[in-house]
N, C-alpha and C positions, 0 to 999 in steps of 0.2 A: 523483558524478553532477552535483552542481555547481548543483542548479536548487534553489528556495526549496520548502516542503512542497507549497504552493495549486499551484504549475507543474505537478505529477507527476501524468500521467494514469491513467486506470484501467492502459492498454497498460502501461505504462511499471509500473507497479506490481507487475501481475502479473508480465509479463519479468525483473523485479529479485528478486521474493521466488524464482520456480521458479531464474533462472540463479545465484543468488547462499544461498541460503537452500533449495533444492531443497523451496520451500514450492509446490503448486499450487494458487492461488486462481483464484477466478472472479469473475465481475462481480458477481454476484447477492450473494457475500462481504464484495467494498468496499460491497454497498449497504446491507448489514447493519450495515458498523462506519458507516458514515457516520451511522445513527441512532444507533448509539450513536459521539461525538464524540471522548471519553474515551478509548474503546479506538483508536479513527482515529489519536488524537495518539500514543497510546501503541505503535501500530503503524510508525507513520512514525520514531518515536524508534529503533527495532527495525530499519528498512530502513536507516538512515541515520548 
């Protein structure tokens, strides 16, 4: 995908986990790991 973690927006997120990972997240999802930071990085690590 080629962009740095901070670049990848929510769209882009969700588009990646359902086409790639046939995960279906939601916005409300990312807003959850974004309080938690830990699971965010841990996630991204997981898409990427």
């Amino acid at each position: 995908y080629g962009k740095k973690d901070k670049n990848l927006t929510n769209d882009s997120i969700i588009r990646i986990a359902l086409e790639e990972y046939d995960v279906n997240l939601t916005k409300k999802d990312l807003e959850e790991m974004r309080k938690n930071y830990n699971h965010l990085v841990f996630f991204y690590k997981y898409l990427l």
